[in-house]
ZAMARGU-4260 file (C-alpha; in steps of 0.2 Angstrom, whole numbers, plus 5000, padded with zeros to 4 digits):
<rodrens>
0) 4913/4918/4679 | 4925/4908/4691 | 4941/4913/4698 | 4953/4901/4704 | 4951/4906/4723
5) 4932/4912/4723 | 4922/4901/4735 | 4905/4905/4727 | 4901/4902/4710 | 4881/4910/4704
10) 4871/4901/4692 | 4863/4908/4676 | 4846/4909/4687 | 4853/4918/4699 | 4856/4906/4715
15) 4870/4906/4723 | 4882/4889/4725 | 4898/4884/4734 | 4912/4878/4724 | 4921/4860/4729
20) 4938/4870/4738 | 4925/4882/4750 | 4925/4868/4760 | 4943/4866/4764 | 4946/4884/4764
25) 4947/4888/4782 | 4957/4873/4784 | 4971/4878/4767 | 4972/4894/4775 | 4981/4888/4792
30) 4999/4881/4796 | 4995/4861/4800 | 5001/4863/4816 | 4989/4875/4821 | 4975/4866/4815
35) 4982/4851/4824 | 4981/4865/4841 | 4963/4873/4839 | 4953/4865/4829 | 4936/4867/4837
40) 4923/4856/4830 | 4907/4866/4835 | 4917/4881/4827 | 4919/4872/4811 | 4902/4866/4811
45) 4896/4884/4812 | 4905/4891/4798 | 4900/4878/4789 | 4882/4881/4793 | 4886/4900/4789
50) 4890/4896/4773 | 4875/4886/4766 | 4861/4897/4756 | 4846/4899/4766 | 4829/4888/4764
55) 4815/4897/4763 | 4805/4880/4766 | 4813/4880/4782 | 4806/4897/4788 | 4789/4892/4783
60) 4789/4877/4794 | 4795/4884/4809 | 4783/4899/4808 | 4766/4891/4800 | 4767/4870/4798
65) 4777/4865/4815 | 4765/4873/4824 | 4749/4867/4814 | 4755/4851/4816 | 4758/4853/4834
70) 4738/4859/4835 | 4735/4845/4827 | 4742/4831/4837 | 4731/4838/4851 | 4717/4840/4843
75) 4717/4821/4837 | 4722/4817/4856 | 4705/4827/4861 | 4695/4819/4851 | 4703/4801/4852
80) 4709/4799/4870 | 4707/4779/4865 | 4722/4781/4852 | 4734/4786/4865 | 4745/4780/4877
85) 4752/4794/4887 | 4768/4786/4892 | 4771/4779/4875 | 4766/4796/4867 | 4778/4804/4879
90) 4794/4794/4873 | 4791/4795/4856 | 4791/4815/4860 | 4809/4812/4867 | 4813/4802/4852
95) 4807/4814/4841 | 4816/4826/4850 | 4833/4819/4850 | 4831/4814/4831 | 4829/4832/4829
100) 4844/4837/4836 | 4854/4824/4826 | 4846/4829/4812 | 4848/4846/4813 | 4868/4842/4815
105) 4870/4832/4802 | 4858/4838/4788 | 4872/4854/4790 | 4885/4840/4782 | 4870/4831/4771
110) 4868/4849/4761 | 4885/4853/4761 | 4891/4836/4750 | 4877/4840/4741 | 4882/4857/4738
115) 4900/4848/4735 | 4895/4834/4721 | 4887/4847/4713 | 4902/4858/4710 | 4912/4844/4708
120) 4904/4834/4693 | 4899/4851/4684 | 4912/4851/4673 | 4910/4832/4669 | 4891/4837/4665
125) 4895/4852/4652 | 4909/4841/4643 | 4898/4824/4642 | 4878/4830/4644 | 4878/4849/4638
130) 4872/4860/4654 | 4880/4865/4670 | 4864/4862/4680 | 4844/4857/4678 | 4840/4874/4683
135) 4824/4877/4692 | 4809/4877/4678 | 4794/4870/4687 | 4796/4852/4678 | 4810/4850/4685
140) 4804/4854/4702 | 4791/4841/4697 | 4803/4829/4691 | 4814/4834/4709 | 4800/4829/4719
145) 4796/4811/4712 | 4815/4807/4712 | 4814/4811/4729 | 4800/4800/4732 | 4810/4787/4724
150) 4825/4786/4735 | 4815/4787/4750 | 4805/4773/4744 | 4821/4762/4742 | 4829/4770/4757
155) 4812/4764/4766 | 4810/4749/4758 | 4830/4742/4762 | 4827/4750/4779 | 4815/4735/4783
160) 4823/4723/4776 | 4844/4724/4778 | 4844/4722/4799 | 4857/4733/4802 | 4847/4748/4794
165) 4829/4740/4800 | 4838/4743/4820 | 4839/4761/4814 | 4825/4763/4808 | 4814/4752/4821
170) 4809/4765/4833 | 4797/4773/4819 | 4788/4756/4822 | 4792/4751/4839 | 4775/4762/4845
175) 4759/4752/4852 | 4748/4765/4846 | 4745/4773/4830 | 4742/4793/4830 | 4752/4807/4824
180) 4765/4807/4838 | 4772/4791/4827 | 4775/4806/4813 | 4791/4813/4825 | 4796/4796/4831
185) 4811/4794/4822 | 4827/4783/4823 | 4841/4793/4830 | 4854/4783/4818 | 4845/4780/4803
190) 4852/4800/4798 | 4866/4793/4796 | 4864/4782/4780 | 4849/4790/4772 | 4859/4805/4762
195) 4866/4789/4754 | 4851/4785/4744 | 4851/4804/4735 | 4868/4807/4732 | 4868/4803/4713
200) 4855/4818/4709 | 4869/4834/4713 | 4880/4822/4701 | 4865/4822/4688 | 4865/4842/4692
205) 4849/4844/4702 | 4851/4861/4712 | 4856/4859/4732 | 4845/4869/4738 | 4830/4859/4728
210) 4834/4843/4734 | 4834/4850/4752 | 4818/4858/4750 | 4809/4841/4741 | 4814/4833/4755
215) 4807/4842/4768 | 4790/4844/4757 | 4790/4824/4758 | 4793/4823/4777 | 4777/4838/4779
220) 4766/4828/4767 | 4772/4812/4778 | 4765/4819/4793 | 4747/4817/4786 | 4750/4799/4785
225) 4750/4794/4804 | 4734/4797/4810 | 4718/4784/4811 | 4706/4797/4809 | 4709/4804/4792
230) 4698/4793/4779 | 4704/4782/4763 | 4707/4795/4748 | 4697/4783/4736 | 4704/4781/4720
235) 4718/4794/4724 | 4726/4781/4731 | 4731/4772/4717 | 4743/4786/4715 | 4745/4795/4732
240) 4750/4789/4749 | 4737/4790/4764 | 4732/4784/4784 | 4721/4770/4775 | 4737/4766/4765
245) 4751/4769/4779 | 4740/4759/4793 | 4747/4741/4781 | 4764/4748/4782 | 4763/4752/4801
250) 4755/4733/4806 | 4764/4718/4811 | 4751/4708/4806 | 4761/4694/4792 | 4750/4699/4781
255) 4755/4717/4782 | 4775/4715/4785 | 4785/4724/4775 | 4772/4732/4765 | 4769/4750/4758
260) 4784/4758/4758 | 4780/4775/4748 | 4781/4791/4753 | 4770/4803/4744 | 4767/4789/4732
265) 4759/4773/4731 | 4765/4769/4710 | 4783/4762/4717 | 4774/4748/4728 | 4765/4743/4714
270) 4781/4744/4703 | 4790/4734/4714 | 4780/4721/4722 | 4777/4728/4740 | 4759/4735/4740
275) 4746/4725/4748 | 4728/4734/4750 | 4721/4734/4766 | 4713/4719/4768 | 4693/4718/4777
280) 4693/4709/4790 | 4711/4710/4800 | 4713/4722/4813 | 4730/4730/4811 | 4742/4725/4825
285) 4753/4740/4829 | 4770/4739/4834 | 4783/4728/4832 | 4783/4708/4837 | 4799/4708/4847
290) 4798/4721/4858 | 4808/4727/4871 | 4793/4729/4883 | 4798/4747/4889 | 4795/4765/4885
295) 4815/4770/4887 | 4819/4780/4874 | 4838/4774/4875 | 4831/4757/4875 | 4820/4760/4858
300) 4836/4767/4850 | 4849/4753/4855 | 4840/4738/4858 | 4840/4729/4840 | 4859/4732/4839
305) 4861/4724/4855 | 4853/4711/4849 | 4860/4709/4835 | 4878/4708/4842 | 4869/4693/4854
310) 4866/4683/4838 | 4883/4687/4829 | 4891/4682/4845 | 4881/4665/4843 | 4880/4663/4826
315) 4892/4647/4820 | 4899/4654/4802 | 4907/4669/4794 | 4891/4668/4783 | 4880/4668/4797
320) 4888/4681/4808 | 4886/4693/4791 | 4869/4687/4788 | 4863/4692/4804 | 4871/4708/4801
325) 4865/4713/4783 | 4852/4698/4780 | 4833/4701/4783 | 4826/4704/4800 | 4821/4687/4807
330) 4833/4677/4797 | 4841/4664/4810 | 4852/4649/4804 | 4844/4637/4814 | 4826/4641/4811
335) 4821/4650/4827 | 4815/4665/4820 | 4810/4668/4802 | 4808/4682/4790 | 4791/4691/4786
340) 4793/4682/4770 | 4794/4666/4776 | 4780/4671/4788 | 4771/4676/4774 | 4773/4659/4762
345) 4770/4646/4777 | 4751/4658/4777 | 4748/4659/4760 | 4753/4640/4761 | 4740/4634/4775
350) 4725/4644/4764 | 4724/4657/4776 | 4732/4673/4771 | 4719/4687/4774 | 4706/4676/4784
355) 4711/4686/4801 | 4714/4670/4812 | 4725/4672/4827 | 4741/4672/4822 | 4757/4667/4830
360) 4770/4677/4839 | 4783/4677/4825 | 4801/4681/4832 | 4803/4694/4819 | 4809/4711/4825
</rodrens>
């Protein structure tokens, strides 16, 4: 049952959802000009927050899997000093940190449009597919989870190679050193865009609160994938993501550019044409080639947009201002830097793709 004023509306399983106007409730319910005096947006933000139905995901991290994974990171640090680089590990902590904080903000928004479609497009789904929601049987949980992994494997996979978004994005990679600090070392502004990628599954009717929890299941299971010392799965691999696997995606090796861009699984690369194997005999380069040479977290975060407005600013077309924008990292109109799949061509081209030869510095973020 719905009345015209409710703010809640409770599915057949029992859950509890927030109909489209909850939103604007607080603000319907004030003369403009007041709003106009004493809107307060940390205010807002709480009530907003108030209303959302709790995840109980959420509770089990903070008491049981943050801290395991905290024991973890020092455990591997103990027993793999030579993985480490103090300084380096340090920043990413920081970057971790303040991607946290962001996150934290806007995933409070992120559920809330989620919660929004949802309502929104219900009635269109009774009228043109027959149900109000996919409920919450455990196939569809199942189904939930490998959607999920789809978007974040295009999400991923455009994050490398549309330069605005690979800016974003480039502190994950911007680390010298592979361990599991690299698992926190996130992009403060890469937040921003990624709820764009799952927006069509509230539309479709996938619960909210299941999307939010998927999500968070995939960034857990993603955590296992940044550490050296865990050994290749075998044959899981062909359907699983793993160190062994991650280690291509992680490399800046040409061979390994752009590479590897599941999540949980590793079926979407081969779909698509982006897996590569890791190959015997080159030794995986971590980082990035253009880097910025210093631990700033600041730097790590704003560097790549900087650099980006150096080439617009220098760039001699319309076409090529935009193509530096939304082109692929290391496109250049005159040739001075080049793409990793033109880096990957001219190797394939001289015979030596996977021969482990020194390569050479490639101007390619």
């Amino acid at each position: 049952m719905r009345s015209d004023h409710a703010t809640k509306m409770v599915s057949s399983e029992g859950s509890t959802r927030l109909a489209p106007q909850w939103v604007f409730s607080r603000l319907t319910s004030r003369p403009t000009a007041s709003i106009r005096m004493s809107f307060n947006p940390i205010q807002a933000w709480l009530d907003m927050k108030a209303q959302l139905p709790e995840l109980a995901i959420e509770g089990i991290g903070i008491k049981y899997v943050y801290p395991i994974f905290l024991v973890l990171i020092i455990l591997e640090y103990l027993n793999a000093k030579h993985l480490f680089d103090l300084k380096e590990s340090f920043s990413g902590f920081i970057i971790g940190v303040g991607a946290t904080i962001i996150r934290v903000v806007t995933n409070v928004f992120e559920i809330t449009l989620y919660m929004f479609l949802f309502a929104w497009a219900e009635p269109f789904r009774e009228h043109y597919l027959g149900y109000s929601s996919l409920g919450f049987a455990w196939y569809i949980w199942l189904i939930c989870a490998i959607a999920d992994d789809h978007n974040f494997y295009w999400h991923h996979r455009l994050a490398h190679n549309v330069r605005l978004l690979w800016a974003a994005h480039l502190p994950h990679h911007s680390g010298k050193m592979y361990n599991l600090t690299i698992s926190i070392r996130n992009g403060w502004f890469i937040t921003l865009v990624k709820p764009i990628y799952w927006l069509w599954m509230p539309l479709l009717g996938f619960e909210p609160i299941m999307i939010a929890t998927c999500l968070i299941i995939n960034a857990f299971y993603q955590f296992t994938l940044h550490s050296q010392l865990v050994p290749s799965y075998g044959w899981l691999e062909n359907i699983f993501n793993s160190s062994h696997v991650h280690v291509v995606h992680h490399s800046c090796n040409t061979e390994y550019l752009d590479r590897n861009h599941g999540g949980i699984f590793t079926f979407w690369d081969r779909m698509y044409g982006t897996w590569q194997e890791p190959i015997k005999g080159i030794v995986p380069k971590f980082g990035i080639s253009h880097d910025p040479g210093t631990n700033n977290p600041i730097t790590h975060n704003l560097f790549e947009f900087q650099e980006i407005w150096r080439d617009v600013k220098r760039a001699p077309t319309l076409k090529a201002k935009l193509m530096y924008i939304f082109g692929p990292p290391g496109w250049s109109h005159d040739g001075s830097s080049k793409t990793s799949q033109q880096l990957q061509e001219e190797l394939k081209a001289s015979g030596q793709f996977g021969k482990g030869i020194p390569e050479q510095v490639a101007q390619r973020a």
